[in-house]
N, C-alpha and C positions, 0 to 999 in steps of 0.2 A: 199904372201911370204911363203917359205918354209923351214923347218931346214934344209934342207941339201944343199951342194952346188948347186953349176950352172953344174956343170960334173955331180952332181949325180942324179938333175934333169933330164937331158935330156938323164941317163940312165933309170932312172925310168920310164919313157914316153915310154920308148923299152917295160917294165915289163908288162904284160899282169896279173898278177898276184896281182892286188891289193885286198885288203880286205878292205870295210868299217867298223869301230872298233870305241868302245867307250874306252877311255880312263878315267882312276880316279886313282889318287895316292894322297899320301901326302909327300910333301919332308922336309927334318927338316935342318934347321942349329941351329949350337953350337954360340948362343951369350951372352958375358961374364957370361959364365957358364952354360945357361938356354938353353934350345933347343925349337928355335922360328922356327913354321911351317906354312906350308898352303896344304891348299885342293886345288886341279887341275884337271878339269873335263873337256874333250875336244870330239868330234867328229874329228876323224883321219880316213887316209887310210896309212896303211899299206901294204909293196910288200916284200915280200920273194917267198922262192921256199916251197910247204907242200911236208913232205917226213914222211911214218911210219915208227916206228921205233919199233918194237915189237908190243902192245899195245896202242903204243902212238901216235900223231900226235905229228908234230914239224913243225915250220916255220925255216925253213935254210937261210942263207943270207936276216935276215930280217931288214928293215930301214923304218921309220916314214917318208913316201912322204908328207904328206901333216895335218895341224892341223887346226881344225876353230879357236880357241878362239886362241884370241892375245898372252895374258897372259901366257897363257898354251905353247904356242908356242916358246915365250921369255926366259921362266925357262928354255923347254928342250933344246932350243938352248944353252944357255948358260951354263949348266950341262955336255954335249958331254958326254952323257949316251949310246952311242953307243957297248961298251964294254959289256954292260948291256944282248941288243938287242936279241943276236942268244941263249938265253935261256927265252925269254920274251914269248913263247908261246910254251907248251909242255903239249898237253891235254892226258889225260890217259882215252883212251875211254871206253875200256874194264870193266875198273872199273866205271866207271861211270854208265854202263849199269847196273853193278851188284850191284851199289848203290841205280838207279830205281828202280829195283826188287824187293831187299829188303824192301825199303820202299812203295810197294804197297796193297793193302790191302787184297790180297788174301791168303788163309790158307792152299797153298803150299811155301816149302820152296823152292826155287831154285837155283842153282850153275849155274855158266858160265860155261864151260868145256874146250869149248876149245876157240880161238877169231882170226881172221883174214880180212883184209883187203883185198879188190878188188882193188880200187880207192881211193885215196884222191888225191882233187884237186881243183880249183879256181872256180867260177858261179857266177855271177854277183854279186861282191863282196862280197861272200859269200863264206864261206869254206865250201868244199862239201865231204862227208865222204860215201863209199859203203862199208857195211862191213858184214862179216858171224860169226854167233857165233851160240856154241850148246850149248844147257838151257837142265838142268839135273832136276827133280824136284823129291820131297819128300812127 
């Protein structure tokens, strides 16, 4: 069973682009007063389109094809968190790398300078990132 329709099924089946993801959230309801929650941990595949966007990675037209766990699968159907979705995945790689850096234990200082991408795009459900950056060091 899948959250999304039967049309969006059998568009997803088109998508060449899925990603195998793990899912973890907590969702909270308001009851009489008190915010009663649970933890939701699921293996998902996810399909959108990767596109950079300066810096960053982003999943475009992204939708939850597939969930393992039941439970998991029943909150988000019933949530139609889809709204959600097309900002659910926006990596800032640039900084990421300048955040490795930083925390490496070598006793130069380093600056990113400049950062661009060749490729971002799908491999065996795996997001696949080719990117240039110039390292300035101190």
């Amino acid at each position: 069973m899948h959250v999304v329709s039967r049309a969006a099924e059998r568009h997803s089946r088109k998508r060449s682009n899925q990603i195998r993801s793990h899912l973890s959230a907590r969702v909270g309801f308001v009851v009489n007063g008190d915010c009663a929650g649970v933890g939701l941990a699921s293996w998902t595949k996810v399909s959108g389109r990767p596109v950079s966007v300066g810096s960053a990675v982003r999943l475009e037209d992204i939708r939850i094809d597939e969930v393992e766990d039941a439970d998991t699968r029943a909150v988000l159907a019933n949530l139609r968190l889809s709204a959600l979705f097309p900002k659910a995945v926006d990596l800032d790689v640039q900084s990421a790398v300048q955040t490795m850096l930083a925390q490496s234990a070598s006793q130069i200082q380093t600056t990113v300078e400049s950062f661009g991408f060749e490729d971002v795009s799908v491999v065996n459900e795996k997001l696949s990132m080719k990117f240039n950056f110039k390292l300035v060091g101190r």
